[in-house]
SEVO-555327 format. One record per residue (C-alpha): residue in three letters; residue number from 0; x negated, z, y. Coordinates in steps of 0.02 Angstrom, whole numbers. Last residue first. Layout:
<r rest="Ala" nr="NUM" u="X" w="Z" v="Y"/>
...
END
This chain:
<r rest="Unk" nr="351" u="-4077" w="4860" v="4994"/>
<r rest="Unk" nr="350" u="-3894" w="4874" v="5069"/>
<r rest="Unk" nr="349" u="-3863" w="4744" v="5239"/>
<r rest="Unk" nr="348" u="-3845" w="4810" v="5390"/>
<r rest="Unk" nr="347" u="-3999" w="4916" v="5402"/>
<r rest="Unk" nr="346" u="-4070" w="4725" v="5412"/>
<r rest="Unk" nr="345" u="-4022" w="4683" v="5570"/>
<r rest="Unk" nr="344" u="-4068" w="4835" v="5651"/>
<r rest="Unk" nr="343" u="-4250" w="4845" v="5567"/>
<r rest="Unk" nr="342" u="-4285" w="4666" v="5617"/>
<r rest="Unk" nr="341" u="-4209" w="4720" v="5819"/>
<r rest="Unk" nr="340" u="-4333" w="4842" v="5804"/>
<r rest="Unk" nr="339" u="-4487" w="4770" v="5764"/>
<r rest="Unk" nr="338" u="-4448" w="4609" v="5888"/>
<r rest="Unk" nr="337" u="-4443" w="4758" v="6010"/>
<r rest="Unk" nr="336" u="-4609" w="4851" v="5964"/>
<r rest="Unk" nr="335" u="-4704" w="4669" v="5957"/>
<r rest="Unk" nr="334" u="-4655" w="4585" v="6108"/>
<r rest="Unk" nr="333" u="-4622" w="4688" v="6274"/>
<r rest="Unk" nr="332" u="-4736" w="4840" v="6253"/>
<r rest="Unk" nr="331" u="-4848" w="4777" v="6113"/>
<r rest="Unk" nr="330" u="-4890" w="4617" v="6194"/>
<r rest="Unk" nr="329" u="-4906" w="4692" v="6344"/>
<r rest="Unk" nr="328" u="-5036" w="4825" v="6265"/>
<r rest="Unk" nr="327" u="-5113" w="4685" v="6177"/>
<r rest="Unk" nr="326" u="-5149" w="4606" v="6354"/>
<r rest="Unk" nr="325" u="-5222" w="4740" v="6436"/>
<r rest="Unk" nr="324" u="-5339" w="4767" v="6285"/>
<r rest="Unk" nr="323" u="-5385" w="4587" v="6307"/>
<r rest="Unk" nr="322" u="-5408" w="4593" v="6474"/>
<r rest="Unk" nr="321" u="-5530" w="4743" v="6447"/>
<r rest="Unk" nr="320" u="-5616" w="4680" v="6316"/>
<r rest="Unk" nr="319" u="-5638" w="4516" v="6398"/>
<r rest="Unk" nr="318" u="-5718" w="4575" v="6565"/>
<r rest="Unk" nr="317" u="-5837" w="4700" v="6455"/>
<r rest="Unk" nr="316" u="-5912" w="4556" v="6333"/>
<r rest="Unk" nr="315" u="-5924" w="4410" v="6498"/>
<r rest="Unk" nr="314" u="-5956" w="4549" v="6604"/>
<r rest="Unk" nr="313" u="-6124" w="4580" v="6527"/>
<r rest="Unk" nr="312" u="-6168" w="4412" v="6442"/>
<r rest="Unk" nr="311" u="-6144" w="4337" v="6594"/>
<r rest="Unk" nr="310" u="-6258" w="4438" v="6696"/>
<r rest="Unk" nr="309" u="-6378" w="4394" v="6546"/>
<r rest="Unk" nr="308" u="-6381" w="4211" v="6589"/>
<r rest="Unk" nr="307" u="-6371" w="4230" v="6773"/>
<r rest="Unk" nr="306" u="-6309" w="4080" v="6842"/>
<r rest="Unk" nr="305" u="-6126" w="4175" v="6863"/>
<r rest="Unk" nr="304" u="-6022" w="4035" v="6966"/>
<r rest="Unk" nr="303" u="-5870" w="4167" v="6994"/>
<r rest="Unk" nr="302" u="-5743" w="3996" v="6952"/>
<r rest="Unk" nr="301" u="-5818" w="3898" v="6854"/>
<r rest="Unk" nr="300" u="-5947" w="4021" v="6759"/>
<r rest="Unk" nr="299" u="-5871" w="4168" v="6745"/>
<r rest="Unk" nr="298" u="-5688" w="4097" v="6761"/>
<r rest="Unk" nr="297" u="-5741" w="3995" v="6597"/>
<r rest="Unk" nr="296" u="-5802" w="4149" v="6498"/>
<r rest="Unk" nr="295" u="-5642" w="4252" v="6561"/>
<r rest="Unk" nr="294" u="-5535" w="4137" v="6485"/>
<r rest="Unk" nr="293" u="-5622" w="4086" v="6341"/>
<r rest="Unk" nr="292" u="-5652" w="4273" v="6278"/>
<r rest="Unk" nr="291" u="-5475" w="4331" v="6309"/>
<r rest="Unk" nr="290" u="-5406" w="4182" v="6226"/>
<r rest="Unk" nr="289" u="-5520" w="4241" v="6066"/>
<r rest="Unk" nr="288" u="-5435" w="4404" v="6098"/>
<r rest="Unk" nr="287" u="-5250" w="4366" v="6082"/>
<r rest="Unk" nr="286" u="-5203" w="4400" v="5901"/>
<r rest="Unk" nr="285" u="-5331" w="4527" v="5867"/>
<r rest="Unk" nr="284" u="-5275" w="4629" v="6008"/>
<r rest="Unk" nr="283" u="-5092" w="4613" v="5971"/>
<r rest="Unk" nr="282" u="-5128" w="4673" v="5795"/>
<r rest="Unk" nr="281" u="-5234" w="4811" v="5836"/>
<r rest="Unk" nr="280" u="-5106" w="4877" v="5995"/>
<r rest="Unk" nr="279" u="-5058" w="5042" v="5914"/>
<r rest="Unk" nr="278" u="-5212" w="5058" v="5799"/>
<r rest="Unk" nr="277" u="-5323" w="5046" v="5964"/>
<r rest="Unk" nr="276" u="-5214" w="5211" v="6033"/>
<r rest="Unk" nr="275" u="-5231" w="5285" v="5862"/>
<r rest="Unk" nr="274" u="-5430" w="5262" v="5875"/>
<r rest="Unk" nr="273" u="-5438" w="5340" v="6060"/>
<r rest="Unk" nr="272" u="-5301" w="5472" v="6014"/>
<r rest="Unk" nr="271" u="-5415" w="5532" v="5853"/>
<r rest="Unk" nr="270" u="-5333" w="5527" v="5688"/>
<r rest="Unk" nr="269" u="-5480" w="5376" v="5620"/>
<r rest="Unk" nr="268" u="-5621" w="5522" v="5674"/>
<r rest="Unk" nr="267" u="-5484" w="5646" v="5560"/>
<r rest="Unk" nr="266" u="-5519" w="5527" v="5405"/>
<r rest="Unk" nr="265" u="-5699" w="5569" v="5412"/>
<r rest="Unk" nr="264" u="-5681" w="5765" v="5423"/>
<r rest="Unk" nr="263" u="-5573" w="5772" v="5276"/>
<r rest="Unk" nr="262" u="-5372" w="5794" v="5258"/>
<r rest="Unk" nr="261" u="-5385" w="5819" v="5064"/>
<r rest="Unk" nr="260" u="-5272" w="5621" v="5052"/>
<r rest="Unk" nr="259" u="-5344" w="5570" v="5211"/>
<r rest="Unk" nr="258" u="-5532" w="5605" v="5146"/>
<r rest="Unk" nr="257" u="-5475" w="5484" v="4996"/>
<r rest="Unk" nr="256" u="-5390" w="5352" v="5112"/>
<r rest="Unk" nr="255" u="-5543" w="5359" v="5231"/>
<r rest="Unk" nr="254" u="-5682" w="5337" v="5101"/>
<r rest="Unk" nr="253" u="-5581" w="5236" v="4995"/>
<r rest="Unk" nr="252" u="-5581" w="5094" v="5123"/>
<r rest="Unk" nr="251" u="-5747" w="5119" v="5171"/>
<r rest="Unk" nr="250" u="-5813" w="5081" v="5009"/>
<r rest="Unk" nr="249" u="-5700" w="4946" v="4992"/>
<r rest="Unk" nr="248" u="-5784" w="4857" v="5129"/>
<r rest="Unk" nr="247" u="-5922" w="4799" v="5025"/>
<r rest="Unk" nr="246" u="-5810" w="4690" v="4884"/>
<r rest="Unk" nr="245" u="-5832" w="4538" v="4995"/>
<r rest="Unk" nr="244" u="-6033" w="4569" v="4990"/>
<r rest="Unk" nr="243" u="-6044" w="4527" v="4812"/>
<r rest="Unk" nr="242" u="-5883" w="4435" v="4743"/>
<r rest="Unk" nr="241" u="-5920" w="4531" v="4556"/>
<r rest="Unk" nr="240" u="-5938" w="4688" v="4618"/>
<r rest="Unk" nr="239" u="-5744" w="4681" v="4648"/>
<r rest="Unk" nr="238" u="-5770" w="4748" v="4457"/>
<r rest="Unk" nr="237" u="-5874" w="4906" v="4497"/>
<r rest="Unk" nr="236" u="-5765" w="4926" v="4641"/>
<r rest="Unk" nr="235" u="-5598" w="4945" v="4530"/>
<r rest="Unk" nr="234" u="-5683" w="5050" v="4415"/>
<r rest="Unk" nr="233" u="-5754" w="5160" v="4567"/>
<r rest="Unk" nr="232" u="-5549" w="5185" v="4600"/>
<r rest="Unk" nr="231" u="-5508" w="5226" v="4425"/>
<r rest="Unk" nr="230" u="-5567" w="5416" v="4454"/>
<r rest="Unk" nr="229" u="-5443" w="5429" v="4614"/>
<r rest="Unk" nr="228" u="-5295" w="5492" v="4498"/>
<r rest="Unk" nr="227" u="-5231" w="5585" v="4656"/>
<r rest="Unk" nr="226" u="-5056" w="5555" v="4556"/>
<r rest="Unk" nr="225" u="-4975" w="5521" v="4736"/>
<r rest="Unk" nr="224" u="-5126" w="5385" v="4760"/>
<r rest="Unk" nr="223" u="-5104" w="5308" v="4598"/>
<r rest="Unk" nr="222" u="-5017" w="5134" v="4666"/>
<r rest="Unk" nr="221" u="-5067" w="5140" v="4834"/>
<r rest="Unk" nr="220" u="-5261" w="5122" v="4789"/>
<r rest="Unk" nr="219" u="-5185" w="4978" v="4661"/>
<r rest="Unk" nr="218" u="-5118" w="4896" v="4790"/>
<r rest="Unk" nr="217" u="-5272" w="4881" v="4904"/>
<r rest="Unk" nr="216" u="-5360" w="4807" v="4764"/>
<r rest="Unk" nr="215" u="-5224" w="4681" v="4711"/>
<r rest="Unk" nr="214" u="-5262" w="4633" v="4930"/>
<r rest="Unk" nr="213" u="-5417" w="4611" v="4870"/>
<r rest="Unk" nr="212" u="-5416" w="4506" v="4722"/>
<r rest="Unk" nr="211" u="-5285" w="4391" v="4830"/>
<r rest="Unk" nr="210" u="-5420" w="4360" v="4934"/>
<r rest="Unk" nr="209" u="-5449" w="4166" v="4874"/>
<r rest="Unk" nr="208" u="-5286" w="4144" v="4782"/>
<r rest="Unk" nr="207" u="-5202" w="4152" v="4959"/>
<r rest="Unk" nr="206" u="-5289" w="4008" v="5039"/>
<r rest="Unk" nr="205" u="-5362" w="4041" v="5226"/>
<r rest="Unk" nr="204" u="-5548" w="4080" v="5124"/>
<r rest="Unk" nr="203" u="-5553" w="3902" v="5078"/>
<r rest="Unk" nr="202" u="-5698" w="3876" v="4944"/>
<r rest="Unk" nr="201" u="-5604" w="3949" v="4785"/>
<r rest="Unk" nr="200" u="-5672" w="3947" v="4629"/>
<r rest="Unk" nr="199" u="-5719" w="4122" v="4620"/>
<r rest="Unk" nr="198" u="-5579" w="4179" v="4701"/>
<r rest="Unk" nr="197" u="-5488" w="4112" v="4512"/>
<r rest="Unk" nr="196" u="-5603" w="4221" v="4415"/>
<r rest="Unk" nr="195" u="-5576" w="4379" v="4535"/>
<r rest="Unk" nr="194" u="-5386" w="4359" v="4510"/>
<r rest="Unk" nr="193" u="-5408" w="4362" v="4318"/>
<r rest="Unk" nr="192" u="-5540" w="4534" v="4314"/>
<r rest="Unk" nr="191" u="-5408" w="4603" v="4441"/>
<r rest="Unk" nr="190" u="-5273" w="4569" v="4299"/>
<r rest="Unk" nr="189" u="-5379" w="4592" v="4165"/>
<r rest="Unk" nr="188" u="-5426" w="4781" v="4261"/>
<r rest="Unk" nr="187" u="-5232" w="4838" v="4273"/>
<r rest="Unk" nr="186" u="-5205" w="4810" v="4099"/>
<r rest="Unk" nr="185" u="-5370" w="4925" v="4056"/>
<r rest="Unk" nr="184" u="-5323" w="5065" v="4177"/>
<r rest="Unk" nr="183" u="-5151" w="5060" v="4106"/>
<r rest="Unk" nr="182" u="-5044" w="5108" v="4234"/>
<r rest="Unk" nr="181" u="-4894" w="4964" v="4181"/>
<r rest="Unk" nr="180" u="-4770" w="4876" v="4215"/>
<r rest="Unk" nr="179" u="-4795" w="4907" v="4409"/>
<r rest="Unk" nr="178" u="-4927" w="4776" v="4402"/>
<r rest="Unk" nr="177" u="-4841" w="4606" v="4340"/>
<r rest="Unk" nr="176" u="-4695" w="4650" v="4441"/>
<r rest="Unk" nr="175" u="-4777" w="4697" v="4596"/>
<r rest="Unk" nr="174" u="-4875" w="4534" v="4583"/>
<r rest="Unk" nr="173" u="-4700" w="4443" v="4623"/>
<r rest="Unk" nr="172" u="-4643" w="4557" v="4730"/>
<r rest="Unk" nr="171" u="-4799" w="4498" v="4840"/>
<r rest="Unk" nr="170" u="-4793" w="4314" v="4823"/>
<r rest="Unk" nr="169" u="-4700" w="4279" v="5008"/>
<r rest="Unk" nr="168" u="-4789" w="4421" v="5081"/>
<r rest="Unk" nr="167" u="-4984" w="4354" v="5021"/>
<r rest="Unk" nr="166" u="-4941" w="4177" v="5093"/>
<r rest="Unk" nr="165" u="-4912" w="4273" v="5267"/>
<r rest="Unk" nr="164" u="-5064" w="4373" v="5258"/>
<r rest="Unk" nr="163" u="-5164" w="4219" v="5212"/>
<r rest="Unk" nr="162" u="-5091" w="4135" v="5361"/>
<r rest="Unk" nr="161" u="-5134" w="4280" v="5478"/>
<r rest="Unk" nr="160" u="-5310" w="4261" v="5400"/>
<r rest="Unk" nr="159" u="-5346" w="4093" v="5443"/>
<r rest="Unk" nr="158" u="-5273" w="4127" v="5625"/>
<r rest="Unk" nr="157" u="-5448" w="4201" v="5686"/>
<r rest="Unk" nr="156" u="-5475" w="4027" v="5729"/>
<r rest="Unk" nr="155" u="-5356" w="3989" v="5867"/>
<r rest="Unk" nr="154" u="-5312" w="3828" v="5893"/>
<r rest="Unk" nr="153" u="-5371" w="3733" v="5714"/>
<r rest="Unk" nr="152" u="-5457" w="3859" v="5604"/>
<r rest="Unk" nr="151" u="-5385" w="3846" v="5435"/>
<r rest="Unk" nr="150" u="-5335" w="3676" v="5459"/>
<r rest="Unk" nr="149" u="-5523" w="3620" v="5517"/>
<r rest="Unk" nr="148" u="-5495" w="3428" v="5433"/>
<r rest="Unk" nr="147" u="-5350" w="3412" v="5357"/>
<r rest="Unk" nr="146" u="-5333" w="3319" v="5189"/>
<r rest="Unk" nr="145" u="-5510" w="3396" v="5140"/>
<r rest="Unk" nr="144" u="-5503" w="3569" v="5228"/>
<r rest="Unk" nr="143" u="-5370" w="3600" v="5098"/>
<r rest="Unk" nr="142" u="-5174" w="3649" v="5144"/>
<r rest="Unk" nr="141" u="-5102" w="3786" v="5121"/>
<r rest="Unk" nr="140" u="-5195" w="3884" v="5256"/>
<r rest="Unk" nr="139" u="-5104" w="3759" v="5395"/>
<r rest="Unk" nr="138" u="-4933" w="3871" v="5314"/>
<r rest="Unk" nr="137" u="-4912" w="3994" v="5466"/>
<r rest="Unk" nr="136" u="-4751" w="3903" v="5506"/>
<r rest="Unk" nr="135" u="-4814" w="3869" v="5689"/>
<r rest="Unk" nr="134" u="-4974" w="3842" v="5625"/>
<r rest="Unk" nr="133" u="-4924" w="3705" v="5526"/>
<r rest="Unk" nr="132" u="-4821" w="3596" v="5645"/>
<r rest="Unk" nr="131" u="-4984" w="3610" v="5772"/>
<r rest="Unk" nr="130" u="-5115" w="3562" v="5651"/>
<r rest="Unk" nr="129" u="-4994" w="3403" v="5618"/>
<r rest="Unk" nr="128" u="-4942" w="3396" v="5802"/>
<r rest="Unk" nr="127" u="-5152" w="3393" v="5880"/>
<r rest="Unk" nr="126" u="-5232" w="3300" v="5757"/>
<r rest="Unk" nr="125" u="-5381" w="3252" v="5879"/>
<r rest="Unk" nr="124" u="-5357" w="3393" v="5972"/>
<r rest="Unk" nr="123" u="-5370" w="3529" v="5861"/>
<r rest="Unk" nr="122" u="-5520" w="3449" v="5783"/>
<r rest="Unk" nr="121" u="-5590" w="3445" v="5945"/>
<r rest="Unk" nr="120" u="-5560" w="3642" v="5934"/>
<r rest="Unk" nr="119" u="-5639" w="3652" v="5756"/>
<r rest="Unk" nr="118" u="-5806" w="3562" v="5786"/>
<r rest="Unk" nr="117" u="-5827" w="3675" v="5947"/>
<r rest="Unk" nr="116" u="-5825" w="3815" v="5830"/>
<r rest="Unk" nr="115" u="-5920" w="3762" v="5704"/>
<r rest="Unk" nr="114" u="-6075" w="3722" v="5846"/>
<r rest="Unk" nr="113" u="-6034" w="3875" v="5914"/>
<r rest="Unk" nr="112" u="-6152" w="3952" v="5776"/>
<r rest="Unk" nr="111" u="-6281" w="4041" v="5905"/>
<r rest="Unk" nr="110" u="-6251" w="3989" v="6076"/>
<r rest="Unk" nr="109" u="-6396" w="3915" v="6208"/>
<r rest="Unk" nr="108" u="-6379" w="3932" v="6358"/>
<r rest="Unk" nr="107" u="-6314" w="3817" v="6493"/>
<r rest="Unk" nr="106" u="-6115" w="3844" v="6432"/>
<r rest="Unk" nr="105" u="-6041" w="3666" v="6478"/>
<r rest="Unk" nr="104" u="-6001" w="3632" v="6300"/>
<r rest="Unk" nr="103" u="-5921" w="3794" v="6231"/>
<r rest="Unk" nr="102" u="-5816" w="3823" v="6400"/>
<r rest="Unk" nr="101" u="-5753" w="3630" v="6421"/>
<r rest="Unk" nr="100" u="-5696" w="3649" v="6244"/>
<r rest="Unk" nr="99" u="-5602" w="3836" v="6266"/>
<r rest="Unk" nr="98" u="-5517" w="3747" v="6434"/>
<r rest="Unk" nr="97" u="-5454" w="3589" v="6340"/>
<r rest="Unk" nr="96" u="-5390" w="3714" v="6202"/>
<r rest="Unk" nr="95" u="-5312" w="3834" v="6348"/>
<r rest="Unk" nr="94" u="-5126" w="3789" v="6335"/>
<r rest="Unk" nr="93" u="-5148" w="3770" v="6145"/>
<r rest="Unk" nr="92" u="-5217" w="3938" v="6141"/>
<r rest="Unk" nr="91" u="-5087" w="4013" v="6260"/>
<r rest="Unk" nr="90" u="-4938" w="3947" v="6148"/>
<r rest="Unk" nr="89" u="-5019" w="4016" v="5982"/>
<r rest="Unk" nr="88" u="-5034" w="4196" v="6074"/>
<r rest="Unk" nr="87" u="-4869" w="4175" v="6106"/>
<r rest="Unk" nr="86" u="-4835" w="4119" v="5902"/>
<r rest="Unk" nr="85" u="-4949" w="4266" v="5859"/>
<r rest="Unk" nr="84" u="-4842" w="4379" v="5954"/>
<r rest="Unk" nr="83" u="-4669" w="4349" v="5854"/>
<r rest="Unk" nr="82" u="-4733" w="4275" v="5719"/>
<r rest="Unk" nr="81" u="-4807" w="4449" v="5611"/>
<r rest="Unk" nr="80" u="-4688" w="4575" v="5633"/>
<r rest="Unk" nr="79" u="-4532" w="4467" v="5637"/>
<r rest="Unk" nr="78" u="-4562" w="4382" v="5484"/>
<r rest="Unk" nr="77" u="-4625" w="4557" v="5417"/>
<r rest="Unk" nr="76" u="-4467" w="4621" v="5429"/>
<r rest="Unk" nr="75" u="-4352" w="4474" v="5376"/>
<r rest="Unk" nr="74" u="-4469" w="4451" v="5237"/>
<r rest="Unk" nr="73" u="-4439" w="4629" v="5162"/>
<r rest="Unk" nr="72" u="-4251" w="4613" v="5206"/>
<r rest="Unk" nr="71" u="-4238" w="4457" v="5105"/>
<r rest="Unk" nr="70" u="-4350" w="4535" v="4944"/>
<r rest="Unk" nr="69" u="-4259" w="4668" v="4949"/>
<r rest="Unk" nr="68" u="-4321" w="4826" v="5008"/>
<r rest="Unk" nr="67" u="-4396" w="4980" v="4938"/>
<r rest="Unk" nr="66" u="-4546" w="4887" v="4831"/>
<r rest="Unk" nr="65" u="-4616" w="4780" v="4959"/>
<r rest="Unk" nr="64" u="-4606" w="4874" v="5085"/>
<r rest="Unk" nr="63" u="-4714" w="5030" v="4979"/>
<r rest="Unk" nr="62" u="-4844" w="4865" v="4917"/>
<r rest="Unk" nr="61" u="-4864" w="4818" v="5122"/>
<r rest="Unk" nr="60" u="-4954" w="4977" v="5156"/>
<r rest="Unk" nr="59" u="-5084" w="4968" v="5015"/>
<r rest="Unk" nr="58" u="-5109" w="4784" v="5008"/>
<r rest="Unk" nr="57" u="-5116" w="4781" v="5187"/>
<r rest="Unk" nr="56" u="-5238" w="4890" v="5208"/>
<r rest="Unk" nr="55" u="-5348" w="4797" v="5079"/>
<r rest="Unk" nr="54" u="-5316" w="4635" v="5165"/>
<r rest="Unk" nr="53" u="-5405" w="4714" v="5342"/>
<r rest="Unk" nr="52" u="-5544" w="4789" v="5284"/>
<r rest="Unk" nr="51" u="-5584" w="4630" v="5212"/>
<r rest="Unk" nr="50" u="-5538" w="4547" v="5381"/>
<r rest="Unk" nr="49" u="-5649" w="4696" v="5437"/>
<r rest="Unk" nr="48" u="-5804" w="4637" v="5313"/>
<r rest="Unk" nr="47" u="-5797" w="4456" v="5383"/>
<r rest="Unk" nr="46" u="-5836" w="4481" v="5547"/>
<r rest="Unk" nr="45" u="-6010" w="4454" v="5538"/>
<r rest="Unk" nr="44" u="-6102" w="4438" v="5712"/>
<r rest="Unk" nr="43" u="-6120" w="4636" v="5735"/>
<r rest="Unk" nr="42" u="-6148" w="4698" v="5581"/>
<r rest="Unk" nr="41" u="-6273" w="4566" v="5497"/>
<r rest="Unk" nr="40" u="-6332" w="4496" v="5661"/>
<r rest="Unk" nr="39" u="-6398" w="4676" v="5679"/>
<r rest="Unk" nr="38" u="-6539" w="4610" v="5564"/>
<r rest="Unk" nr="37" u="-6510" w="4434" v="5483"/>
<r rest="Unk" nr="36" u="-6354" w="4363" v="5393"/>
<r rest="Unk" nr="35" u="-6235" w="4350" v="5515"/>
<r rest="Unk" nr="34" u="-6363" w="4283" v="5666"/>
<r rest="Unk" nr="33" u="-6368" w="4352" v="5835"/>
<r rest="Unk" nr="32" u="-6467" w="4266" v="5976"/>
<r rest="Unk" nr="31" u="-6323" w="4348" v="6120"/>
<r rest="Unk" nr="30" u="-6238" w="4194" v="6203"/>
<r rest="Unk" nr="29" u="-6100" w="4291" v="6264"/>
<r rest="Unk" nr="28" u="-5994" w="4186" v="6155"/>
<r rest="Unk" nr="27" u="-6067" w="4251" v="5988"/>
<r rest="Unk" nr="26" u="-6074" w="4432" v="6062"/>
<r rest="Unk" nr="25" u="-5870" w="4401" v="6116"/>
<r rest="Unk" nr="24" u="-5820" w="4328" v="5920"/>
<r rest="Unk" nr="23" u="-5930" w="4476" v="5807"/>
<r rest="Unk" nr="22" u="-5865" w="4612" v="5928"/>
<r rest="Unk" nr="21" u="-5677" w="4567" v="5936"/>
<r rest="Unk" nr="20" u="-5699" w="4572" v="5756"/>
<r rest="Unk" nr="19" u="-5764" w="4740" v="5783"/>
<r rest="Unk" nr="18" u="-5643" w="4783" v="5881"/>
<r rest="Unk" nr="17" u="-5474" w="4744" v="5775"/>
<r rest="Unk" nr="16" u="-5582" w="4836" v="5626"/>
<r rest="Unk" nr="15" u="-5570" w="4982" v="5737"/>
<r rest="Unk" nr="14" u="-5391" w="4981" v="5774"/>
<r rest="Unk" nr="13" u="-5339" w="4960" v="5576"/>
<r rest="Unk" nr="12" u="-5468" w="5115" v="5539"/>
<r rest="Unk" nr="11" u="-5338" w="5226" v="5662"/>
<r rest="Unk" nr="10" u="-5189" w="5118" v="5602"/>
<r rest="Unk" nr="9" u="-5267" w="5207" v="5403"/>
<r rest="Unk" nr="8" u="-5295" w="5362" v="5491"/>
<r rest="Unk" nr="7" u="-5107" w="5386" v="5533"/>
<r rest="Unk" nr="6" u="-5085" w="5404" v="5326"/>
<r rest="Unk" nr="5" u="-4896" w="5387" v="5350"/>
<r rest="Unk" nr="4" u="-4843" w="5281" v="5177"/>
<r rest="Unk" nr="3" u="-4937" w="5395" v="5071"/>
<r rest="Unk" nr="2" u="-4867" w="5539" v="5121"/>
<r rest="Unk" nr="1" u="-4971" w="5679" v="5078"/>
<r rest="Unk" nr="0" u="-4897" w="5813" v="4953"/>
END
């Protein structure tokens, strides 16, 4: 039987959905005319369907930890999976948030959608300890855009989704109850049905009840994997129909967990060393590329002088990739793998 809980294609897919949000930021920054919603803007500016890609791994790895620990050991765990290089990464964005402003506003071509961007970072500034206090907890996607204005972005903006993660680990025994009840396809389908009526009146994709549709969706692919009962999964889409273009990257979510489960051509691509290599350092990578891209965009054009608008573009996308990737694997090296282990020492000493 395949273990469900080692599938190394689903790091593989984690790695790639790392890049291409990498992708949607660096193209945006480069200066490349790229719009979400138009031609290859669609792909390459819209980062939206890996951060999907993204909750619906988690809700199918996270749902075994969540189950075969305590709740205290669970959250110790992730605590120290999740802070430990976000919070450096947190550090080096509020070191650089003067830097990142200077870099959107004294860029001499024009940039697609920085305008939100720029809005967020002065936003930063202007309620520097509040935004500050909450993103060191992970909580700033608690609060509404209304009492604070940018929380889910402040600092680093790829952070709205770290705090969703977080929100989703403090609730997740709690939906484990509800769905472990019971495999009725029909129970199981109100519930989704429920958490897709609440998304729906959400506006603040950093607050849990907005995605937590998707990450039930991820669940529920871990939930009747072992009985390779893969004949509710097109039930499950037909439903997620209902948020459009969020329900998209469940496609390719099934695609690789089913062709893992039979061992397929497509889930070997997300077994290759190149993909399990990008796996290894995904989090770390998504954590600290935005810093990547405002470093090496300001040294390229205050430091190196660059006048060349598409000279810029060039090293500013393969400059950043690779200081990124050199960063991750730091991160990984001297942060993330030991903080791992030292959360898996101290709680093999207490019983589960």
């Amino acid at each position: 039987m395949v273990n469900k809980e080692k599938l190394p294609a689903l790091d593989g897919l984690r790695g790639w959905m790392a890049l291409w949000v990498f992708v949607t930021h660096v193209v945006t920054m480069a200066t490349l005319p790229l719009v979400k919603t138009q031609g290859l803007g669609i792909v390459l500016a819209n980062g939206q369907y890996a951060v999907c890609v993204f909750i619906l791994l988690s809700g199918f790895v996270i749902s075994n930890s969540a189950t075969s620990h305590t709740w205290r050991n669970f959250i110790i765990r992730r605590g120290f999976r999740l802070f430990p290089a976000y919070l450096v990464c947190l550090l080096g964005s509020v070191v650089t948030l003067d830097l990142s402003i200077d870099l959107i506003q004294s860029t001499p071509w024009h940039m697609e959608r920085t305008a939100d961007r720029l809005k967020y970072l002065l936003d930063s500034k202007e309620n520097f300890w509040t935004h500050l206090g909450l993103h060191v907890f992970l909580l700033h996607g608690l609060v509404p855009d209304k009492l604070l204005s940018s929380t889910s972005y402040a600092f680093m903006g790829q952070a709205w989704s770290l705090s969703l993660e977080w929100q989703y680990y403090l609730i997740v025994g709690l939906l484990m109850m509800f769905s472990l009840k019971s495999k009725n396809i029909i129970f199981e389908l109100l519930i989704l049905g429920f958490l897709i009526f609440i998304a729906k009146f959400q506006t603040q994709p950093s607050f849990i009840l907005m995605y937590l549709w998707l990450f039930f969706v991820g669940h529920l692919f871990w939930k009747h994997f072992d009985e390779k009962q893969f004949w509710r999964w097109p039930l499950y889409l037909g439903l997620s129909l209902l948020m459009r273009d969020k329900s998209y990257p469940i496609i390719l979510f099934a695609g690789v967990v089913y062709s893992s489960y039979y061992k397929g051509a497509f889930s070997q691509w997300f077994e290759s060393k190149l993909s399990l290599f990008l796996g290894q350092i995904s989090y770390g990578f998504y954590c600290v590329h935005m810093l990547s891209i405002f470093v090496t965009g300001y040294c390229l054009l205050h430091v190196f002088n660059v006048e060349s608008r598409w000279l810029y573009c060039g090293l500013l996308i393969i400059s950043s990739l690779a200081l990124a990737i050199t960063l991750s694997m730091l991160l990984n090296k001297y942060i993330e793998l030991p903080m791992i282990r030292y959360a898996k020492k101290i709680t093999s000493k207490s019983k589960d």
